[in-house]
N, C-alpha and C positions, 0 to 999 in steps of 0.2 A: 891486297885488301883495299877498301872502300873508307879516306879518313876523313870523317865529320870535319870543317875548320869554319872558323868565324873568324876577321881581323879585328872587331871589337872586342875579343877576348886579351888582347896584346894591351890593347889601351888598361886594362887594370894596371897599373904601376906603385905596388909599395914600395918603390928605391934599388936600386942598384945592386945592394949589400944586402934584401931582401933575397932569402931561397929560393919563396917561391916568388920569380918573377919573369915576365916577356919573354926572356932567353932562352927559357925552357922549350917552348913552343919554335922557336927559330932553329935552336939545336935537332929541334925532331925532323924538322923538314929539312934540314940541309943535309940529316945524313938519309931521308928516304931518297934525296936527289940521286943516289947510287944505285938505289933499288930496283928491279925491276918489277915491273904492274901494279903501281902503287895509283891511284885514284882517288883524286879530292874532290869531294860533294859540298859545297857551300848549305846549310840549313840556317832552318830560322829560326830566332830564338824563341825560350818559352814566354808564356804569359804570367802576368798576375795571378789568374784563375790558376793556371800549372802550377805556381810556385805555392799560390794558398791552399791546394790540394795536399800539402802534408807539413807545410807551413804555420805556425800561426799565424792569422791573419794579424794581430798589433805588432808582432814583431815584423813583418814583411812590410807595414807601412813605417815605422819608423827607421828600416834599413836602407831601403828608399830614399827617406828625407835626411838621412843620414849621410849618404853619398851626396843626394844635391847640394847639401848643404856646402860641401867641400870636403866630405869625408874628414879622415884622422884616424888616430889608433882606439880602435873598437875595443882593445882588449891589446897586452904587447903586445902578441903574436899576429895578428891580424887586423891589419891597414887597411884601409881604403880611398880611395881618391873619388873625385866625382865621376870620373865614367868605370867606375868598378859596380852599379848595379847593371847601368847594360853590360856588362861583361859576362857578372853573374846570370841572369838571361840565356843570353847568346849559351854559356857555356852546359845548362842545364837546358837549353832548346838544341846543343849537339848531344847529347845524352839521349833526347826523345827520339832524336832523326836515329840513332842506332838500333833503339827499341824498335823503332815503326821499319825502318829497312832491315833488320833481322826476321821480323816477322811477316813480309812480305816473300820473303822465299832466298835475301841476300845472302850468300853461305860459299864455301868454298874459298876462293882468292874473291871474291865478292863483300865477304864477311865486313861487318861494318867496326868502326873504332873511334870513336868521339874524342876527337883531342881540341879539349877544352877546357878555360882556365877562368876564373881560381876554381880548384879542384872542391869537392862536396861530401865527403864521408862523414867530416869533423860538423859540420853543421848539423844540428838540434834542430828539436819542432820549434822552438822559439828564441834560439841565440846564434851566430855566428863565433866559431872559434875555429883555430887551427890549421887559419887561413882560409875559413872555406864558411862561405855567405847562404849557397841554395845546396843545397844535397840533393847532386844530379841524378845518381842512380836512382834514389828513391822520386825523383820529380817523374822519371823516365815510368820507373815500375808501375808507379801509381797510373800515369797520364792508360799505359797498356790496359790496366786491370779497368781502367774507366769509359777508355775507348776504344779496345778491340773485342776481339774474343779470347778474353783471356780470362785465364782462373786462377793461377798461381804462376809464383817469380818467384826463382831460385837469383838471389846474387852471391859471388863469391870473389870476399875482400883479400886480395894477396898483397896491397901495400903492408909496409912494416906497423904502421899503426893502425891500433884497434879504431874500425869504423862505429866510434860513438853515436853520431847522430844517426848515421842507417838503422841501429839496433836498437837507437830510439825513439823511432820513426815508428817502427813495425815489430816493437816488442811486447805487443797483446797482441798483433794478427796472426791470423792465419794460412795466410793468402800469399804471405811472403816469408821465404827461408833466408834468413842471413848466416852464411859463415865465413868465417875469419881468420888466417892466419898471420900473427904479427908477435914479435918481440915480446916479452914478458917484461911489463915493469915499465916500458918505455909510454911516453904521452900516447894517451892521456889518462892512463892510471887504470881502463878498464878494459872489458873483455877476460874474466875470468872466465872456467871451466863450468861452474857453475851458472853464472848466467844463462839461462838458456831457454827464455822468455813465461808470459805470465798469462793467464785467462786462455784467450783462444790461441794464444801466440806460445803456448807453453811446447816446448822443444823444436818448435821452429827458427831459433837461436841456437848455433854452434861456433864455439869460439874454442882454438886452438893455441894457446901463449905456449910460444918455444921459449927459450931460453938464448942469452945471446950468444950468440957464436954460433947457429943453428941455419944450415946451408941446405944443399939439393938433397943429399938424402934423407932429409928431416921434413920438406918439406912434402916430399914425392908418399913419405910414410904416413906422413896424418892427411893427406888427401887421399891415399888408394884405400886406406884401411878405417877412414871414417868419414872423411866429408864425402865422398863419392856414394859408399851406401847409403848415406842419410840423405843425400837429393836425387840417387835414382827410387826410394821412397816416397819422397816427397812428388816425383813425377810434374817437374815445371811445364810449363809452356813455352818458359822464356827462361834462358840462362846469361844475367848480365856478370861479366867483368869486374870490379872495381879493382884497375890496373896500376897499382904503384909502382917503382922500380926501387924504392928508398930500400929496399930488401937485400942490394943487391953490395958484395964485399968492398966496395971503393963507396960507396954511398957515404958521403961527408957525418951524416948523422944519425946514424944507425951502426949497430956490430951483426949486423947477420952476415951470411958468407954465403948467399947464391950467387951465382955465376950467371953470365948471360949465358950461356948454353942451358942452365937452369931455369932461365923464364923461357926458352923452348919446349924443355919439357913437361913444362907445367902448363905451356899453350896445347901442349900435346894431348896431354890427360883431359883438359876441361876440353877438348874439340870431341874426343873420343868418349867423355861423360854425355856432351849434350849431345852427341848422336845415339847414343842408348838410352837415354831419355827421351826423343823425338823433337827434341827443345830447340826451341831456335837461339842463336848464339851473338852476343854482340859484347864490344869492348868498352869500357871509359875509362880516360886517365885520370887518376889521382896523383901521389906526390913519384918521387925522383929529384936529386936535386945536386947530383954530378951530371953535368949536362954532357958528359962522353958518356956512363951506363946509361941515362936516360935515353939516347942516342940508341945506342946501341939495342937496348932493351925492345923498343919498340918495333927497330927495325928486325929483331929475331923472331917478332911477333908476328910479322908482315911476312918474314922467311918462311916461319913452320906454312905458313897459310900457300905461300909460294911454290910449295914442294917441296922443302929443305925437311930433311929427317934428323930429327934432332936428336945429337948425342947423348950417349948414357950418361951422364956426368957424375953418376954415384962412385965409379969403381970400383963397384964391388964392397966396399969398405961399409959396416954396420953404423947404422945412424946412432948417435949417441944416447948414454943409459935416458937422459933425463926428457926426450923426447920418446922413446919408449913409455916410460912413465905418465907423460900426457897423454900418448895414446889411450892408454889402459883406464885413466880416468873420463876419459872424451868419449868412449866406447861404451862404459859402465854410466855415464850422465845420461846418456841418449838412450837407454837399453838396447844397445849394439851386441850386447854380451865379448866375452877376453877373445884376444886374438892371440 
């Protein structure tokens, strides 16, 4: 794979005892150093104009003077220091480089992956929370729908937490599908079944809340049997990522139970959806924050794309009733009709 990096992104520094912070980024590349055909592209970060493209403009200038000032705690969860707006920047201008080099024809061991920090899902058209300043994917989706030829963007949120601000972003459009699967109940409180957007944007929101304890074959079940027919549907142009690992059975703060062989086969599935869509395909990192899964996670990302076929990890063994159960209502939300 082809991995977007900025070293301004490093300089964000909320402390040491902070989750999300530097090490994360350093973990990933010390274990791609193992990998083979892995390829770093330096990009440039986004703009103002990019960030107030889905931003509001008053809150994007006071987050700005926010940082210069010397930054602080924005909110508990999310710090900043003063070079944490270039960061945000830099980290949502690797998100655009994966959009524009997916859509250029990058695919294969090619395929692009933005790893970029502080991550963006949790960001709002007008707040920062949840660690996260610019909401990359959506800076990325937007910058495509404005400046290529593009018509619609499929994203597909596999971090444990529900991508609030993406869904907030583009929850009246049309032009952009979000779906989601993450933890029930876990921050930040949303991403029900119901949700599943409003005006022109009405069911172009799918959101999947498992239940905790809810691993590979839970996961493989509401992607084959709902998110997949709903955006080969939808027929993107563009299929982005939003890649968390915090999904994954040793992730410090979460209880889901994927495996890394499980974020194989979920590279597996979304490579083989947006090749039956005709979609072009690109990655961004959001959270993780065992920095061995996160490690690890990325590099099984980088493998499937390598040639590595990735194992069954189901075993055969039936996904649990209550994942069933979302299915059936996820299916019945969207007029999917019973499976």
């Amino acid at each position: 794979m082809r991995f977007g990096v900025n070293d301004v992104c490093l300089e964000h520094d909320p402390g040491d005892r902070h989750p999300e912070n530097a090490d994360r980024i350093r973990a990933i590349r010390r274990g791609l150093q193992k990998r083979h055909g892995v390829e770093y592209v330096e990009a440039d970060p986004a703009t103002v104009a990019d960030a107030t493209a889905v931003h509001d403009a008053d809150y994007i200038e006071r987050i700005q003077e926010f940082c210069e000032d010397g930054g602080g705690s924005w909110d508990p969860d999310t710090l900043a220091v003063e070079a944490t707006w270039d960061a945000a920047l830099a980290s949502a201008g690797l998100a655009t480089w994966a959009a524009d080099s997916a859509l250029d024809g990058d695919d294969g061991r090619q395929t692009p992956f933005s790893l970029g920090r502080p991550p963006g899902h949790h960001a709002v058209v007008d707040d920062a929370m949840g660690f996260c300043f610019l909401n990359n994917a959506a800076v990325a989706a937007q910058h495509v729908l404005d400046e290529r030829d593009v018509e619609r963007v499929a994203i597909f949120d596999w971090d444990v937490h529900h991508g609030n601000g993406t869904q907030d972003i583009f929850y009246e459009r049309g032009d952009v599908f979000y779906a989601s699967i993450h933890e029930d109940g876990l921050y930040p409180g949303t991403g029900d079944i119901e949700e599943t957007g409003e005006g022109d944007g009405a069911g172009a929101t799918m959101n999947a809340p498992l239940p905790a304890g809810a691993g590979d074959p839970e996961y493989r079940l509401l992607f084959e049997d709902a998110i997949a027919p709903a955006v080969e549907a939808f027929d993107p142009d563009l299929f982005l990522v939003s890649a968390g690992f915090d999904a994954h059975r040793h992730d410090p703060i979460s209880r889901m139970h994927v495996s890394t062989d499980g974020y194989g086969m979920l590279t597996d599935l979304v490579r083989d959806l947006s090749g039956r869509c005709g979609a072009a395909l690109g990655f961004v990192l959001e959270g993780g924050y065992s920095l061995d899964t996160l490690s690890d996670g990325v590099g099984m990302v980088h493998e499937v794309f390598d040639g590595l076929e990735p194992a069954d990890t189901t075993g055969g063994e039936e996904p649990m009733t209550g994942a069933s159960a979302v299915l059936e209502e996820l299916r019945a939300a969207h007029g999917l009709g019973s499976k």
